[in-house]
C-alpha positions in Angstrom: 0.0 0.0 0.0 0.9 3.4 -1.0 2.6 5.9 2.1 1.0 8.6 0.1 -2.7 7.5 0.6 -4.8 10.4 -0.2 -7.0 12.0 3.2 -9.7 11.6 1.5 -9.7 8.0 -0.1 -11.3 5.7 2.6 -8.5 3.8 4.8 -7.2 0.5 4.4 -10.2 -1.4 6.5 -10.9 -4.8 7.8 -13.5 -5.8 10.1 -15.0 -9.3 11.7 -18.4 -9.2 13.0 -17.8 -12.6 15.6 -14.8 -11.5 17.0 -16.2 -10.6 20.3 -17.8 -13.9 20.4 -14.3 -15.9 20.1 -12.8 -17.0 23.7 -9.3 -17.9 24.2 -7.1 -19.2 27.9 -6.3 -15.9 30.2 -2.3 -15.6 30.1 -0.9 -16.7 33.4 -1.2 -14.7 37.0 2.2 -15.3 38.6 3.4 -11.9 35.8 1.9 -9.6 37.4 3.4 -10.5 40.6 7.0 -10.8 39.0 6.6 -7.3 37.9 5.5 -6.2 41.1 8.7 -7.6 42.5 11.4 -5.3 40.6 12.8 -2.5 41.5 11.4 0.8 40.3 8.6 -1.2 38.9 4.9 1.3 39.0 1.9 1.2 37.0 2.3 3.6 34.3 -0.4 6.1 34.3 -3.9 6.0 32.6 -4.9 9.4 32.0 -8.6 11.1 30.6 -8.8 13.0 27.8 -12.1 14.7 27.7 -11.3 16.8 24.9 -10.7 13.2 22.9 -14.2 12.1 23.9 -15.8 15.2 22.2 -14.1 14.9 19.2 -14.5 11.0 18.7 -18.6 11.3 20.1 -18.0 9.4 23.1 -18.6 9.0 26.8 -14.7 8.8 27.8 -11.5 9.0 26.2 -8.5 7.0 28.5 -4.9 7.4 27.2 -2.6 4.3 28.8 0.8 6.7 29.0 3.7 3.9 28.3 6.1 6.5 28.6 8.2 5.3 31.5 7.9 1.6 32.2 10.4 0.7 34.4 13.2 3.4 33.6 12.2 3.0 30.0 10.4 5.3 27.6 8.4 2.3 25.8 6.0 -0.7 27.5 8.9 -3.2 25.9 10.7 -3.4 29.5 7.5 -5.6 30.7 8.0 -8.7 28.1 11.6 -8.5 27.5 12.0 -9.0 31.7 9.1 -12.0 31.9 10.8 -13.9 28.8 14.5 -13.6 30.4 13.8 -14.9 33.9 11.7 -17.6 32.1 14.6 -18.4 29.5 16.9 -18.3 31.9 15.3 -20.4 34.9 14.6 -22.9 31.8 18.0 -23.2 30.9 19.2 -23.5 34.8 16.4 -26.3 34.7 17.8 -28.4 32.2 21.2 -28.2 34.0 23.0 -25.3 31.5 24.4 -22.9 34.3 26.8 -21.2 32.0 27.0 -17.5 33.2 27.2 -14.9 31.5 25.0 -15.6 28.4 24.9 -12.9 25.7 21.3 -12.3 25.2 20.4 -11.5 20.9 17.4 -9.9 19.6 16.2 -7.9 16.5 14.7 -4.5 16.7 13.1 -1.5 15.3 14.5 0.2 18.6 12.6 -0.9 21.5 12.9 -4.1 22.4 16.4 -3.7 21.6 17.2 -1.6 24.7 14.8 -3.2 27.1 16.4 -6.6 25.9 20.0 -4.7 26.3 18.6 -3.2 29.8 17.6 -6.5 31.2 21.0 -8.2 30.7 23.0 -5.3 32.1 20.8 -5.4 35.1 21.4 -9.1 35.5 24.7 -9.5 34.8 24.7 -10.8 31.3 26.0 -9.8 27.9 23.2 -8.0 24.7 23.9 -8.2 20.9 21.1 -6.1 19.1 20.8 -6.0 15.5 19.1 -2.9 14.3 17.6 -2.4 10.9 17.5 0.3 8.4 15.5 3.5 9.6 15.6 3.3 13.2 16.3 6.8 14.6 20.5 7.3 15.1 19.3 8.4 18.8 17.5 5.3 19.4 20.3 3.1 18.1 22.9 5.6 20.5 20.5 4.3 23.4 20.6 0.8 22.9 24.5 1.0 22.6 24.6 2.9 26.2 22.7 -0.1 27.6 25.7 -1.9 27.7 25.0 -3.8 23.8 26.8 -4.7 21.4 25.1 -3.0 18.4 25.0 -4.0 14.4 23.3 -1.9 11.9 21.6 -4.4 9.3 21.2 -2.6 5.8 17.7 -4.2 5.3 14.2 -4.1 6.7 13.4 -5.5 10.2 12.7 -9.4 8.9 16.3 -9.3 7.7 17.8 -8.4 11.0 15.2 -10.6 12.9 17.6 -13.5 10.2 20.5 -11.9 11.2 20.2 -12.1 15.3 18.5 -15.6 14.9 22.2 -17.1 13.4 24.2 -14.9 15.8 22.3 -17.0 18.4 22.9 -19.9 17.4 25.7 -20.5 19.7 25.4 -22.4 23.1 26.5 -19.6 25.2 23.7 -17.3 23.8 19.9 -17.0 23.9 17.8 -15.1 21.4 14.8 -12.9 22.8 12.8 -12.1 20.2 9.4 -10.6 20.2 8.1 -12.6 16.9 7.3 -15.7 16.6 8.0 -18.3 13.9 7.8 -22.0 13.3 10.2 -24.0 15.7 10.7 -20.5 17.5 7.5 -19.7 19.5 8.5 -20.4 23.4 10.2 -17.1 24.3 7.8 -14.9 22.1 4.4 -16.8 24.1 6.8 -15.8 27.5 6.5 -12.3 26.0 3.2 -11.5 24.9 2.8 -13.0 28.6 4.5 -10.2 30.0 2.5 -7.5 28.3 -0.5 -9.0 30.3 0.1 -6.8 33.6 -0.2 -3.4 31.4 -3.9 -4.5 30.7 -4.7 -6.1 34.1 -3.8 -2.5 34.9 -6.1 -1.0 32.7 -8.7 -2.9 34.3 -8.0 -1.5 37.5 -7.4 1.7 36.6 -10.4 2.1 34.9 -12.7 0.9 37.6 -10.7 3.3 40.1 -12.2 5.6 37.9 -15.5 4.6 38.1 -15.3 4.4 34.4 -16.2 0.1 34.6 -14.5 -2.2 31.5 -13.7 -0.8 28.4 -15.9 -0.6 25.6 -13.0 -1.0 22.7 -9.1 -0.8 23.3 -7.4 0.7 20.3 -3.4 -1.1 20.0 -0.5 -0.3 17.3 0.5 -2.9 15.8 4.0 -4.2 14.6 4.7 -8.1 14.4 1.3 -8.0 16.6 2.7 -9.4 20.0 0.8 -6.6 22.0 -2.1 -7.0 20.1 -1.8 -10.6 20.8 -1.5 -10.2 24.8 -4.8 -7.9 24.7 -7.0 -10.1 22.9 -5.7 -12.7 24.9 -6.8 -10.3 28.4 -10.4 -9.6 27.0 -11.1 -13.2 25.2 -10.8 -15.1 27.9 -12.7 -12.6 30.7 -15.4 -14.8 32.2 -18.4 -12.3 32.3 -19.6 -8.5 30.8 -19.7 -7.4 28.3 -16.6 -8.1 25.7 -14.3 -5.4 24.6 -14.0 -4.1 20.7 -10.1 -4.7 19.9 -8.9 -2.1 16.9 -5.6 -2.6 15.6 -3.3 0.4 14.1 -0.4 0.0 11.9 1.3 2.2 9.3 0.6 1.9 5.3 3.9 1.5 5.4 4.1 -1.8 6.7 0.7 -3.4 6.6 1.4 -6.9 7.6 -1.7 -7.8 9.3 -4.3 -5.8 7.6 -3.2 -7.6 4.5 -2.7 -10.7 5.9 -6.3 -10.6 7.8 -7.7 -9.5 4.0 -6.5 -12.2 2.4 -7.1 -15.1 5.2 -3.7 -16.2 5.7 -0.5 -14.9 7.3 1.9 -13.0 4.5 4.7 -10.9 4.3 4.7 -7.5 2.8 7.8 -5.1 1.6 8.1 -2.1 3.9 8.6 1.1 3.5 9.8 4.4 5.3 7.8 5.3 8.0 8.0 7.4 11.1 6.2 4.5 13.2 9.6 2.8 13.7 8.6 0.1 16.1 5.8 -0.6 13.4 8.0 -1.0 10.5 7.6 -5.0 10.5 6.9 -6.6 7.8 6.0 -10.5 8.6 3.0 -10.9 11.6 4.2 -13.2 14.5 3.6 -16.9 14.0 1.6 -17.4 17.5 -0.4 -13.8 17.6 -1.7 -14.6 14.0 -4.2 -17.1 15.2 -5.2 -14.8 17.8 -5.5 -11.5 15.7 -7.5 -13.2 12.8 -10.1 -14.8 15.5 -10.2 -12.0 18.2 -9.9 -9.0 16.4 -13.1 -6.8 16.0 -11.5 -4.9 13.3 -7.6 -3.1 11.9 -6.9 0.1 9.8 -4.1 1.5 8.6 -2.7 5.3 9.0 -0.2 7.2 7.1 2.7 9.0 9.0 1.0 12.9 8.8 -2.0 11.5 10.7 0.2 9.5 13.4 2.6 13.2 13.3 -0.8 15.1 14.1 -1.6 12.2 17.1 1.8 12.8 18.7 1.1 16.7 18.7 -2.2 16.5 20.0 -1.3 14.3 22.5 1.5 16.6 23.5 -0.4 19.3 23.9 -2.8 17.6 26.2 0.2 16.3 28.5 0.9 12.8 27.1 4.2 12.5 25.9 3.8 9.9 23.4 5.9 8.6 20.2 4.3 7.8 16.6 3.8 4.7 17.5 1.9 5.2 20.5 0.0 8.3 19.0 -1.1 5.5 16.3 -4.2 4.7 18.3 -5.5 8.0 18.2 -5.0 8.4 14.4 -6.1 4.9 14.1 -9.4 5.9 15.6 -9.6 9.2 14.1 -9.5 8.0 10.6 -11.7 5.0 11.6 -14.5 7.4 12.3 -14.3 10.0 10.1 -14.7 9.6 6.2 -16.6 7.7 4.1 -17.5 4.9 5.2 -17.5 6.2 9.0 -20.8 5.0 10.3 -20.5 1.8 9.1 -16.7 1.6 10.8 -18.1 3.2 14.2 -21.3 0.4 14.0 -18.4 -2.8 13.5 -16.7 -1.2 16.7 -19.7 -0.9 19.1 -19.0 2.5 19.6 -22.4 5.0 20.4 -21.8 8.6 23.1 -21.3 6.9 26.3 -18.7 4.2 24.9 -15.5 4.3 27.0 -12.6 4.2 25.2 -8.8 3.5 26.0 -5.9 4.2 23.7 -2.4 2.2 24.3 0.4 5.1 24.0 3.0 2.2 24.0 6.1 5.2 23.9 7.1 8.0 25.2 8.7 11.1 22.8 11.8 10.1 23.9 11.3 6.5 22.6 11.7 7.7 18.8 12.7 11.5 18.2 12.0 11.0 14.3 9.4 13.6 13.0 7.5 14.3 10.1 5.7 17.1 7.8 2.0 17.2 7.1 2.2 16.1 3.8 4.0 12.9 4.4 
């Protein structure tokens, strides 16, 4: 799909009508208390927007701010520390107490650092492989982690290749946040850890009196949050069930076209500001998960996620293009041709509550962009 997708074309669209009718296994409860246990660990704020909640037509507009999760600017920190101390205590189990290992992953910039922050904090070596388009600050971050950084030339897929044979070495352990077949165990252990960001939600949301969500909007990469919040609101026992919107850029529309076509595919990327979106193949385990659970996923150019990030800013979320993506996700989902019909698929009417997942801060990804991107 074209970056240049004109404003006033309809927006790449998918919807399923029985998604909210699909039930899946709640991820495990012993996370939450994990992240409980580290130091400096908080619940990251959820904060209301009201001036979002006008705009949209709605009852309440929530904003979950991901901008410092454990020291770090990006929610990342919360899977990254589950799937070591699982990896790890594994390895221990089968009787490999080799120390240090060098832990490997892939990344648009992210995961990379809260990978690289993980193993400094534990004692343990990082090799990150970054790939082209990932903001020079972001890659300087990773490197003052502790890791040892390489630049790939290609698209994210190639360095996910590129980490996967560095780790292929018995004295190293690849963390990577996508999943693919004969590599699924230390992805499941992170979409796991991305459950204590929603059980917050929950919580946070009946603290303020505003009861369970009526649709959660998520950006979308190789899909591994996405997959964690279906898996939170599938497998709730009672009330009513959540709409689940997925965001990604036009840029790199893995899951929008592989939910259009039925099957997982791979698509060539592009440039986009959306950095941590820039993924090109959807994770082997979320896929079943996001074509089942899914009420519906769009797709954004870079000017609307640019506009987001302001807006956002100038209500006092500090929030990168990736996690302003749920707000121009939503924006362009109701707006348009074609907008009642997209509001009806989501459930949406004026006293829906709605929470956004701002999955990074500004300081995440400096990278900016015009309005006529």
């Amino acid at each position: 799909m074209p970056e240049n997708v004109s404003s006033t074309a309809p927006p790449p669209w998918f919807a399923r009508p029985a998604a909210r009718s699909w039930t899946c296994a709640p991820a495990p409860t012993e996370v939450r208390e994990f992240h409980a246990s580290l130091p400096g660990h908080d619940p990251t704020p959820l904060t209301e927007l009201p001036p979002l909640a006008a705009e949209l037509a709605v009852g309440r507009v929530f904003v979950k701010d991901e901008s410092c999760r454990l020291g770090l600017p990006a929610f990342k920190a919360l899977g990254a520390s589950w799937a070591v101390h699982r990896a790890l205590a594994a390895r221990a189990a089968d009787g490999d107490l080799a120390t240090p290992v060098t832990l490997v992953s892939a990344t648009d910039g992210n995961h990379g650092r809260a990978v690289a922050r993980t193993a400094r904090l534990l004692g343990h070596r990082a090799r990150v492989f970054v790939p082209r388009g990932v903001h020079p600050e972001a890659v300087a971050a990773i490197a003052a982690e502790g890791a040892d950084v390489s630049q790939v030339m290609g698209a994210y897929d190639e360095a996910v290749r590129r980490a996967a044979e560095a780790a292929a070495t018995p004295d190293a352990l690849l963390v990577q946040d996508t999943a693919w077949p004969g590599y699924e165990r230390i992805p499941g252990w992170i979409v796991e850890g991305y459950s204590t960001l929603c059980a917050e939600v929950d919580e946070q949301l009946a603290a303020a009196g505003a009861g369970t969500p009526d649709l959660i909007t998520i950006p979308v990469g190789v899909g591994s949050l996405a997959h964690a919040v279906v898996t939170h609101y599938r497998s709730r026992p009672a009330g009513p069930p959540a709409a689940l919107l997925s965001v990604e850029p036009t840029a790199a529309p893995c899951l929008i076209e592989s939910l259009l076509r039925g099957a997982p595919v791979s698509v060539t990327t592009g440039e986009t500001i959306m950095a941590g979106l820039n993924c090109g193949t959807p994770s082997s385990i979320a896929w079943p998960h996001l074509r089942d659970g899914l009420d519906a996923a769009i797709a954004i150019p870079d000017a609307a996620s640019a506009r987001a990030a302001g807006d956002l800013a100038r209500l006092g979320v500090s929030s990168g293009p990736c996690g302003a993506a749920p707000l121009a996700g939503l924006r362009a989902a109701l707006t348009g041709d074609g907008a009642d019909e997209r509001r009806a698929a989501l459930g949406l009417g004026p006293a829906s509550t709605v929470v956004l997942l701002s999955t990074e801060g500004s300081a995440a990804n400096p990278a900016t962009t015009t309005a006529d991107s």
